[in-house]
N, CA, C and O atoms as a Maestro MAE file, in Angstrom:
{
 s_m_m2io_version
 :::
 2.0.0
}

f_m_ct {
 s_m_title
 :::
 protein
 m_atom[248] {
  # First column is atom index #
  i_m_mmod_type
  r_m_x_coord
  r_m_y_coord
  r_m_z_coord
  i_m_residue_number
  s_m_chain_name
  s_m_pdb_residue_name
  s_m_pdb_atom_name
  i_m_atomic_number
  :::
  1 25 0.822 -1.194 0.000 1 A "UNK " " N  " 7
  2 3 0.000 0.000 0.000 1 A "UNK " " CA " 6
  3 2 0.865 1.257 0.000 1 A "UNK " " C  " 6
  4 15 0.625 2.136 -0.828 1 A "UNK " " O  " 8
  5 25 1.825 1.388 0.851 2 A "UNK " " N  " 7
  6 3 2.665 2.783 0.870 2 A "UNK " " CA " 6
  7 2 3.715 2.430 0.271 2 A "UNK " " C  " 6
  8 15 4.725 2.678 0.929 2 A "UNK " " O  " 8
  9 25 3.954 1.800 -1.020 3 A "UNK " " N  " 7
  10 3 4.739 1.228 -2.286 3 A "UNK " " CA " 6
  11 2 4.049 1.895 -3.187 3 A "UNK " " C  " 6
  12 15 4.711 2.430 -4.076 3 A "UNK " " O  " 8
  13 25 2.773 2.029 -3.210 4 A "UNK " " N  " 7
  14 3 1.454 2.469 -4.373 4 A "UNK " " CA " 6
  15 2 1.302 4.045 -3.993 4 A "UNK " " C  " 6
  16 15 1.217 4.612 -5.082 4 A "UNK " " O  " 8
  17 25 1.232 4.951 -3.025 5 A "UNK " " N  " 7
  18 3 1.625 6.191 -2.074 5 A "UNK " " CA " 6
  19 2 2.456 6.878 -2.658 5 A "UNK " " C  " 6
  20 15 2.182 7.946 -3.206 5 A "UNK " " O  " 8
  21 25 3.708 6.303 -2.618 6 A "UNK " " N  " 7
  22 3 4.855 7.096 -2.845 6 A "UNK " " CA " 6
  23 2 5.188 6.856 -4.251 6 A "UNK " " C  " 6
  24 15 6.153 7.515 -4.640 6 A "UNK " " O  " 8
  25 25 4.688 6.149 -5.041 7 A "UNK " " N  " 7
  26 3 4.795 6.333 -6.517 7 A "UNK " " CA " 6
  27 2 3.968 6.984 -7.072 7 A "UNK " " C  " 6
  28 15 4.239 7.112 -8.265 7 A "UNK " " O  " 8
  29 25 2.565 7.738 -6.604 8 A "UNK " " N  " 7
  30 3 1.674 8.470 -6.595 8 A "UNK " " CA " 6
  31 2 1.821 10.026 -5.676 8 A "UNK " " C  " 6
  32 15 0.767 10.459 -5.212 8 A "UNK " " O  " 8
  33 25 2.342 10.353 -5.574 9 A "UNK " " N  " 7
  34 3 2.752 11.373 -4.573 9 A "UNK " " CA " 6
  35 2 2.772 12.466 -5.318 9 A "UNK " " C  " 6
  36 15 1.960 13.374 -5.138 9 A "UNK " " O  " 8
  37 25 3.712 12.501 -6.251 10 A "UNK " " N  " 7
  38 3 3.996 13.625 -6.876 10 A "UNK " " CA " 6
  39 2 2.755 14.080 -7.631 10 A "UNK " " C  " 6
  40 15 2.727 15.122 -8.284 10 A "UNK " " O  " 8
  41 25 1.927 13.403 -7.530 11 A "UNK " " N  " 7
  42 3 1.046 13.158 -8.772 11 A "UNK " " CA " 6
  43 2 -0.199 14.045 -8.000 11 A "UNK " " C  " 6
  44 15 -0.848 14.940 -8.541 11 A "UNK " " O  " 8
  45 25 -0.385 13.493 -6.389 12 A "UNK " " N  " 7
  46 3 -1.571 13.742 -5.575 12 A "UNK " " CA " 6
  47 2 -1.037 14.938 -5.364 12 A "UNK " " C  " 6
  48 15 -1.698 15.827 -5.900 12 A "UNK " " O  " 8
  49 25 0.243 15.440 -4.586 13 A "UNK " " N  " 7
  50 3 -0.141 17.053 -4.702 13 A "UNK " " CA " 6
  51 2 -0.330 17.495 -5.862 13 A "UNK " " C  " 6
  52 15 -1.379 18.125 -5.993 13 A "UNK " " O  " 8
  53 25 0.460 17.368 -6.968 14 A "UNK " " N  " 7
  54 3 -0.140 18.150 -8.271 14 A "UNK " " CA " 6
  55 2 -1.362 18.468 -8.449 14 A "UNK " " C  " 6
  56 15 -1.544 19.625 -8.826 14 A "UNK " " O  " 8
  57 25 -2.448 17.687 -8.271 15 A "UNK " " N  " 7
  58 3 -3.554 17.477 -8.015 15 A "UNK " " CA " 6
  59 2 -4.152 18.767 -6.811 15 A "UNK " " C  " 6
  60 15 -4.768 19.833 -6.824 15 A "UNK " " O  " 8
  61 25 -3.639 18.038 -6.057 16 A "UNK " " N  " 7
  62 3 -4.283 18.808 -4.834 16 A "UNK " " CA " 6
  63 2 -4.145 21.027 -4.981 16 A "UNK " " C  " 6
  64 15 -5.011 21.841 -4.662 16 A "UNK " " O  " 8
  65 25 -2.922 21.257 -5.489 17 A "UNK " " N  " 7
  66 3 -2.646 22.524 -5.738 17 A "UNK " " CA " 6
  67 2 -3.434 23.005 -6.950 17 A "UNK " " C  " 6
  68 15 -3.731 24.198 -7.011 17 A "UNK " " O  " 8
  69 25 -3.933 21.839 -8.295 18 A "UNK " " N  " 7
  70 3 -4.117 22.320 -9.088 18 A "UNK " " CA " 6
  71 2 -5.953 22.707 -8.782 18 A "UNK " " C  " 6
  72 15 -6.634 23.685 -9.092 18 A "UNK " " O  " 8
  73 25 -6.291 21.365 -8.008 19 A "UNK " " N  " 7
  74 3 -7.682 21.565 -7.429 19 A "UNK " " CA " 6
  75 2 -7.932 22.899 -6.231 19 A "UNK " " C  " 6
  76 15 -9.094 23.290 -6.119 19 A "UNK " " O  " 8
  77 25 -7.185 23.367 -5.628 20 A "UNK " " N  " 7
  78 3 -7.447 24.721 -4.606 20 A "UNK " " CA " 6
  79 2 -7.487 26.048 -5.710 20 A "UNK " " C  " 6
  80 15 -8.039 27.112 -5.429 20 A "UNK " " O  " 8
  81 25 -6.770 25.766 -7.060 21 A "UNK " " N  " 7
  82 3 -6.710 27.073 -7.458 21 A "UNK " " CA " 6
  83 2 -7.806 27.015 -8.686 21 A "UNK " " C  " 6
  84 15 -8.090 28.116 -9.159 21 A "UNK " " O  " 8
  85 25 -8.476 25.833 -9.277 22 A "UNK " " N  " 7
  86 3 -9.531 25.981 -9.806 22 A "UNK " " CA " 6
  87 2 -11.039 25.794 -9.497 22 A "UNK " " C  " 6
  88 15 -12.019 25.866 -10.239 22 A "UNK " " O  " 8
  89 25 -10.913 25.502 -8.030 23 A "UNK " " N  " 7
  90 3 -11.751 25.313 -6.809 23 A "UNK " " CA " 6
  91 2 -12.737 24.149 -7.148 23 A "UNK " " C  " 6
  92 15 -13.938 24.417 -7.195 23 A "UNK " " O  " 8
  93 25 -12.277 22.772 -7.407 24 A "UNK " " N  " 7
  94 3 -12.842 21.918 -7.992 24 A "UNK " " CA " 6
  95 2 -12.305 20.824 -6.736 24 A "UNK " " C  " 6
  96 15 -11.468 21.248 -5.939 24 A "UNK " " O  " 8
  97 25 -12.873 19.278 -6.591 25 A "UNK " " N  " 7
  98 3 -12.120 18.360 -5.408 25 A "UNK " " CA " 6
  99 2 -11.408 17.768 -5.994 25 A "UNK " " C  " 6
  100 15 -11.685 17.595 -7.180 25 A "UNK " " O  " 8
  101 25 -10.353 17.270 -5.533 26 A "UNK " " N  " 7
  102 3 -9.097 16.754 -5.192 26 A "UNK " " CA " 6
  103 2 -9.301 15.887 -5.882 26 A "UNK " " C  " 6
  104 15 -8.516 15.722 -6.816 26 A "UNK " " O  " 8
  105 25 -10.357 15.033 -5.729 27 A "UNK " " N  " 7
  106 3 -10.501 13.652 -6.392 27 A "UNK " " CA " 6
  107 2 -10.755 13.392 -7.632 27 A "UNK " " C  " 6
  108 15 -10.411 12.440 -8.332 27 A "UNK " " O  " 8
  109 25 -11.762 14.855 -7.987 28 A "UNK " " N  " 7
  110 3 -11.906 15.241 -9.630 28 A "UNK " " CA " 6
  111 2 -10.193 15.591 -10.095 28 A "UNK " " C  " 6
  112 15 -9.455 14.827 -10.717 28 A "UNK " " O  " 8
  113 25 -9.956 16.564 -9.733 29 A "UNK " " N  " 7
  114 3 -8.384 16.848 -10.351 29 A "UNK " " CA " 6
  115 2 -7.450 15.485 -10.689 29 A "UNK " " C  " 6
  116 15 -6.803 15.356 -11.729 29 A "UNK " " O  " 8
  117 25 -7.522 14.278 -9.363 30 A "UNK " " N  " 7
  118 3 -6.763 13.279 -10.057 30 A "UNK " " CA " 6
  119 2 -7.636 12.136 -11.177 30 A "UNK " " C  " 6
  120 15 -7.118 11.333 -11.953 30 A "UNK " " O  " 8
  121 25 -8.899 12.358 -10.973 31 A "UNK " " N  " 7
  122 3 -9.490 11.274 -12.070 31 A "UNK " " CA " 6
  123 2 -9.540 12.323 -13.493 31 A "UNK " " C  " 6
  124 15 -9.816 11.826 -14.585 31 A "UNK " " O  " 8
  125 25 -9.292 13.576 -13.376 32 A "UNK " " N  " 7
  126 3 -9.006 14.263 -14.363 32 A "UNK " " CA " 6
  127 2 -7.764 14.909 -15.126 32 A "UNK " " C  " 6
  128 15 -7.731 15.741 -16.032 32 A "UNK " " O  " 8
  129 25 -6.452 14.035 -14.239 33 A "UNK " " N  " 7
  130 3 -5.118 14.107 -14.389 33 A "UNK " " CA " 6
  131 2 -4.789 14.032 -16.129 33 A "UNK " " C  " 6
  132 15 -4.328 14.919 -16.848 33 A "UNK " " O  " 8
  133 25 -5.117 12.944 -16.404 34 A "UNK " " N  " 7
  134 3 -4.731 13.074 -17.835 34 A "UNK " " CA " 6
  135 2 -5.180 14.043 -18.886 34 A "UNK " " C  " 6
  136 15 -4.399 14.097 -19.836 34 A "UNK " " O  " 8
  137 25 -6.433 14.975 -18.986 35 A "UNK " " N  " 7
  138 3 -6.553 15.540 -19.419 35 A "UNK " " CA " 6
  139 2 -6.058 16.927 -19.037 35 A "UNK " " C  " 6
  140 15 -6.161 17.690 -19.997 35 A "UNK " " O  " 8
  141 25 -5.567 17.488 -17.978 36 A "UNK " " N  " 7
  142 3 -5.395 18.596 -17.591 36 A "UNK " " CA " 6
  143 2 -3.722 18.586 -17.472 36 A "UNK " " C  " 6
  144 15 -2.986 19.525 -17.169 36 A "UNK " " O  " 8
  145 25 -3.387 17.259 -17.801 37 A "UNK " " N  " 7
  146 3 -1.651 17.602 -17.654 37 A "UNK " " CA " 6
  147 2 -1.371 18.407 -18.965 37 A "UNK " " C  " 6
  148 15 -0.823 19.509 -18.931 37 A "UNK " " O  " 8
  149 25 -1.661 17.973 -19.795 38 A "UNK " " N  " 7
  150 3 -1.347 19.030 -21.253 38 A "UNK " " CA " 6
  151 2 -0.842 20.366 -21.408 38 A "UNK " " C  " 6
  152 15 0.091 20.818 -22.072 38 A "UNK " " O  " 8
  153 25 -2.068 21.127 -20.277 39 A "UNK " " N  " 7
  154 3 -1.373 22.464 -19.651 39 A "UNK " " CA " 6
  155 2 -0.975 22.658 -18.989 39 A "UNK " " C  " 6
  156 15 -0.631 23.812 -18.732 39 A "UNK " " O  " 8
  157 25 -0.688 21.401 -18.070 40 A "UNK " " N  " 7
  158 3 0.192 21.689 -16.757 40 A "UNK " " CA " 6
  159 2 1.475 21.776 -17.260 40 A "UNK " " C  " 6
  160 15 2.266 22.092 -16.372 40 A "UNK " " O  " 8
  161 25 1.918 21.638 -18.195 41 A "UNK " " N  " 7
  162 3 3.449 21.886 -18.797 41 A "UNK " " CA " 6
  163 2 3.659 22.772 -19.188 41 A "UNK " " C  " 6
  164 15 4.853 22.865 -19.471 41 A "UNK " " O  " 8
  165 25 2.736 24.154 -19.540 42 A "UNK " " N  " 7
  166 3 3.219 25.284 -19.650 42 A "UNK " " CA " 6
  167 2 3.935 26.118 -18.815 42 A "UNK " " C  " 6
  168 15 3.547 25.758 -17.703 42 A "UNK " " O  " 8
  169 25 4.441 26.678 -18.710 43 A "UNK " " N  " 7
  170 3 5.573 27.467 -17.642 43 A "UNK " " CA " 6
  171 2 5.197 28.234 -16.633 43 A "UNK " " C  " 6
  172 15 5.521 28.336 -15.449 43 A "UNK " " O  " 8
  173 25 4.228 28.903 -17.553 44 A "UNK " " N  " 7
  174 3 3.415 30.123 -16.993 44 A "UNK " " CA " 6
  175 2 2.514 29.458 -15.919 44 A "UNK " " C  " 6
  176 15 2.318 29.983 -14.823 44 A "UNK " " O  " 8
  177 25 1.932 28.172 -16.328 45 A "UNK " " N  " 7
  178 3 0.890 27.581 -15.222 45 A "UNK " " CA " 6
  179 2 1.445 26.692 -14.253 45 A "UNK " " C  " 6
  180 15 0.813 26.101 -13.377 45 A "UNK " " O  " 8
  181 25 2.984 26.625 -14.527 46 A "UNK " " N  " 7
  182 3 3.592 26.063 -13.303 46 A "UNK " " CA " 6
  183 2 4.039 26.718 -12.058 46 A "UNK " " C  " 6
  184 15 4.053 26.315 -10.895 46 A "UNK " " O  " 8
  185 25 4.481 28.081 -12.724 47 A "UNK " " N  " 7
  186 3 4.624 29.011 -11.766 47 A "UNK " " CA " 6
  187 2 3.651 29.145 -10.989 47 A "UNK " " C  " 6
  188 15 3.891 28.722 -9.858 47 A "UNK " " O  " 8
  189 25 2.389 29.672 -11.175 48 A "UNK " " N  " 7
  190 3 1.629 29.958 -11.323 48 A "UNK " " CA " 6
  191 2 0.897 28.990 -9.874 48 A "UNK " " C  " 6
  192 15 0.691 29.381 -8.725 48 A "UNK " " O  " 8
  193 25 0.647 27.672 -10.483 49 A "UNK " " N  " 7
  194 3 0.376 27.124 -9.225 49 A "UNK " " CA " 6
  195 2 1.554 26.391 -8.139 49 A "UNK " " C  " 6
  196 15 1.437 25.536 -7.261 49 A "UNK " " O  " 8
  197 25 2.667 27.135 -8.640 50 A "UNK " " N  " 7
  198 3 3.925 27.605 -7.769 50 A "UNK " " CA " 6
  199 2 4.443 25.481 -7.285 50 A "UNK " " C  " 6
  200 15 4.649 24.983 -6.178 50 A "UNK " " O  " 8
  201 25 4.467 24.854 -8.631 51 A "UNK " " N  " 7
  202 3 4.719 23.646 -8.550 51 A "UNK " " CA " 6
  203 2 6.291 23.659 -8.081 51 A "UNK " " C  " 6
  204 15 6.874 24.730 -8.246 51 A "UNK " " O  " 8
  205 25 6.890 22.780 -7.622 52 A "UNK " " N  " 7
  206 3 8.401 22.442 -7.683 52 A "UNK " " CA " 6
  207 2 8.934 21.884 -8.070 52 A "UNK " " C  " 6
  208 15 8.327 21.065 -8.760 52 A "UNK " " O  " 8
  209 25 10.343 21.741 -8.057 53 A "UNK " " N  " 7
  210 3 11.137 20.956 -9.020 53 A "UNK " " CA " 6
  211 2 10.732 19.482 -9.158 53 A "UNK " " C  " 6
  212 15 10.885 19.008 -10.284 53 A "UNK " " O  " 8
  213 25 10.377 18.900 -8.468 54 A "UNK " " N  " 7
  214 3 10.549 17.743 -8.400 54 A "UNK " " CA " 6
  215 2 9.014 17.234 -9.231 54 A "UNK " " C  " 6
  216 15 8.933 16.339 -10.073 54 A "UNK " " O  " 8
  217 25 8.046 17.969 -8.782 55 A "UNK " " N  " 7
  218 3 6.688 17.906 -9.336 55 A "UNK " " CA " 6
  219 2 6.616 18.411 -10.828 55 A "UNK " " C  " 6
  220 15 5.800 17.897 -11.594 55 A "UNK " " O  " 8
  221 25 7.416 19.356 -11.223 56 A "UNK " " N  " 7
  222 3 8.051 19.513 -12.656 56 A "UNK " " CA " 6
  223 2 8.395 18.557 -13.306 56 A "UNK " " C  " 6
  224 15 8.044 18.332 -14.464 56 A "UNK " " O  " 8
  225 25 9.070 17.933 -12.681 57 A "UNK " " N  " 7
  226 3 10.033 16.809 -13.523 57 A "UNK " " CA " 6
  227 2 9.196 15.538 -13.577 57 A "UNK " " C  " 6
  228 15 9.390 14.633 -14.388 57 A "UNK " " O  " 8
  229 25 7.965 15.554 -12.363 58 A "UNK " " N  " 7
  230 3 7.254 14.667 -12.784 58 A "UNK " " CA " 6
  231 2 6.719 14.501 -14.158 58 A "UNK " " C  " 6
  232 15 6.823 13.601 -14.991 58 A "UNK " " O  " 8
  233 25 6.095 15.682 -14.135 59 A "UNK " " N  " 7
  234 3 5.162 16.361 -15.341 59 A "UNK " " CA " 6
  235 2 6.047 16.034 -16.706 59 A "UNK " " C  " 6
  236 15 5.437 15.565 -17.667 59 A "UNK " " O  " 8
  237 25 7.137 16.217 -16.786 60 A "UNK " " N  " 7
  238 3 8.347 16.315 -18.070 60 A "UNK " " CA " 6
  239 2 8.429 14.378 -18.081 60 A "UNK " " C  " 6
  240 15 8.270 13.742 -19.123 60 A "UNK " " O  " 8
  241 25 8.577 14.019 -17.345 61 A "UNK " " N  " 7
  242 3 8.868 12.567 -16.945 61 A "UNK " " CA " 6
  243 2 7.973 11.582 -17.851 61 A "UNK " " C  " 6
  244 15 8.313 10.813 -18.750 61 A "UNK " " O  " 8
  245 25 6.272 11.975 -17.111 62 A "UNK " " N  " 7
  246 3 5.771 11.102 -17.668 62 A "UNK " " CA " 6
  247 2 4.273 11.873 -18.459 62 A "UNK " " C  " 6
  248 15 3.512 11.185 -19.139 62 A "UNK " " O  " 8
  :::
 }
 m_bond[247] {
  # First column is bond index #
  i_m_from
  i_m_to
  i_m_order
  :::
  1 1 2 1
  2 2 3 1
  3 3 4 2
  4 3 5 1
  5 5 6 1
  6 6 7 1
  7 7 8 2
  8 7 9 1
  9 9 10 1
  10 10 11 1
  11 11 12 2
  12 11 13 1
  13 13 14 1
  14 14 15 1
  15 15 16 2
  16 15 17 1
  17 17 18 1
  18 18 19 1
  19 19 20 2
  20 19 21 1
  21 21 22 1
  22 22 23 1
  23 23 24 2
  24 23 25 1
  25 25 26 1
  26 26 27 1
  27 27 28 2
  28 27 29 1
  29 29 30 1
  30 30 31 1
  31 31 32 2
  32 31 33 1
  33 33 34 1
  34 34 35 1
  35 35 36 2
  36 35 37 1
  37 37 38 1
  38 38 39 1
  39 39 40 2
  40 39 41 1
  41 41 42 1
  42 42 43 1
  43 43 44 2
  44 43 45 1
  45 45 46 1
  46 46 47 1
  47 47 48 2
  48 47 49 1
  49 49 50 1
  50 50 51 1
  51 51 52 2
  52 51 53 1
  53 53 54 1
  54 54 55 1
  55 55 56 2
  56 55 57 1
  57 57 58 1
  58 58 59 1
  59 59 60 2
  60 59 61 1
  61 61 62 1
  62 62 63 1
  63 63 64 2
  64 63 65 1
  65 65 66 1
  66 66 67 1
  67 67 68 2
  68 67 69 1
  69 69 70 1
  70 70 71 1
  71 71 72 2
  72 71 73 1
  73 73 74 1
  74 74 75 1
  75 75 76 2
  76 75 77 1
  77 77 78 1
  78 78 79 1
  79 79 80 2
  80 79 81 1
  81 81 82 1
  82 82 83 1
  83 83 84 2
  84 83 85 1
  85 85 86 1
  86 86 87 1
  87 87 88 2
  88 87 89 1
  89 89 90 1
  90 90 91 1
  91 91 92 2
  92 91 93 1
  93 93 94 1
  94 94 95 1
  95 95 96 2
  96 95 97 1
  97 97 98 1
  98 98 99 1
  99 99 100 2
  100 99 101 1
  101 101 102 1
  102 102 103 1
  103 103 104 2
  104 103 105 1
  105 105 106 1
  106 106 107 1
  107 107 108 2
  108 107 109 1
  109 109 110 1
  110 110 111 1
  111 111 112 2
  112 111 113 1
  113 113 114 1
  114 114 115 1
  115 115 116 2
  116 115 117 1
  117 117 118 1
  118 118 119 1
  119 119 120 2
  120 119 121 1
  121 121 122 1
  122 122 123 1
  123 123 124 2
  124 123 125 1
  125 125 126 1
  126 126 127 1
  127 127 128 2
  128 127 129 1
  129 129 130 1
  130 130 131 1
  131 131 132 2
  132 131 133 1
  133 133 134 1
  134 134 135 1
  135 135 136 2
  136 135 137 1
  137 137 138 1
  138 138 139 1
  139 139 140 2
  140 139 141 1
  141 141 142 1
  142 142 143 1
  143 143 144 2
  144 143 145 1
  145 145 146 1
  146 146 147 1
  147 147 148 2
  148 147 149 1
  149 149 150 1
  150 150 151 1
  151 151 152 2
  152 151 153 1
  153 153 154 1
  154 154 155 1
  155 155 156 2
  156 155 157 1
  157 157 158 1
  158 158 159 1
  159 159 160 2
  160 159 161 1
  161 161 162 1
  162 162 163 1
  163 163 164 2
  164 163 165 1
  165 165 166 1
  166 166 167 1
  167 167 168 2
  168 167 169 1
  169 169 170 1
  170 170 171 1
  171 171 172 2
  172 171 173 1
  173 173 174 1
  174 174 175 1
  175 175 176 2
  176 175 177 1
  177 177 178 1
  178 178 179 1
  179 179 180 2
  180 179 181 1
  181 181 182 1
  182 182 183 1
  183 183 184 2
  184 183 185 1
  185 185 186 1
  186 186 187 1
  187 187 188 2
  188 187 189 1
  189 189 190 1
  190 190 191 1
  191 191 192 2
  192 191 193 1
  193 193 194 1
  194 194 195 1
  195 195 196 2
  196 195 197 1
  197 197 198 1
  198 198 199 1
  199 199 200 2
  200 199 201 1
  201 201 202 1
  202 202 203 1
  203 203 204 2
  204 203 205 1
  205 205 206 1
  206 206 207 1
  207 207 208 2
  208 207 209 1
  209 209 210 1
  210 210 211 1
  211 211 212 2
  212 211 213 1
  213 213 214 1
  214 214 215 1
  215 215 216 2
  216 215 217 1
  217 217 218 1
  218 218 219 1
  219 219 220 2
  220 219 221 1
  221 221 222 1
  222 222 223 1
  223 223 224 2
  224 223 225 1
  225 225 226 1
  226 226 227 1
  227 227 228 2
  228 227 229 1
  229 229 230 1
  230 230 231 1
  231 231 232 2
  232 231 233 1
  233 233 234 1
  234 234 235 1
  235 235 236 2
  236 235 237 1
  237 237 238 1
  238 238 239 1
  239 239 240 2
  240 239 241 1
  241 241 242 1
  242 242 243 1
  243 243 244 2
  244 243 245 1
  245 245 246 1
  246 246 247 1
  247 247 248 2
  :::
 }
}
């Protein structure tokens, strides 16, 4: 279970920051991950929802 957690992590805050700033739930943002990553790779919207490196590189990753 916390094997499945931490390979999901980067993924759930992404989620979670991207859901507070379009005021939608948490749970929609990750069952709606694949469609909304597209623009999560723009620069401007990374800043923006003030992602970090590591959550970047998720995004570039996969």
């Amino acid at each position: 279970m916390w094997l499945n957690n931490r390979r999901i992590e980067k993924k759930k805050s992404i989620a979670k920051k991207y859901s507070k700033y379009v005021h939608v739930g948490e749970r929609r943002a990750l069952k709606e991950f694949p469609t909304i990553k597209s623009f999560l790779m723009k620069p401007e919207i990374q800043k923006e929802l003030k992602l970090s490196e590591e959550e970047i590189e998720y995004l570039n990753k996969n």
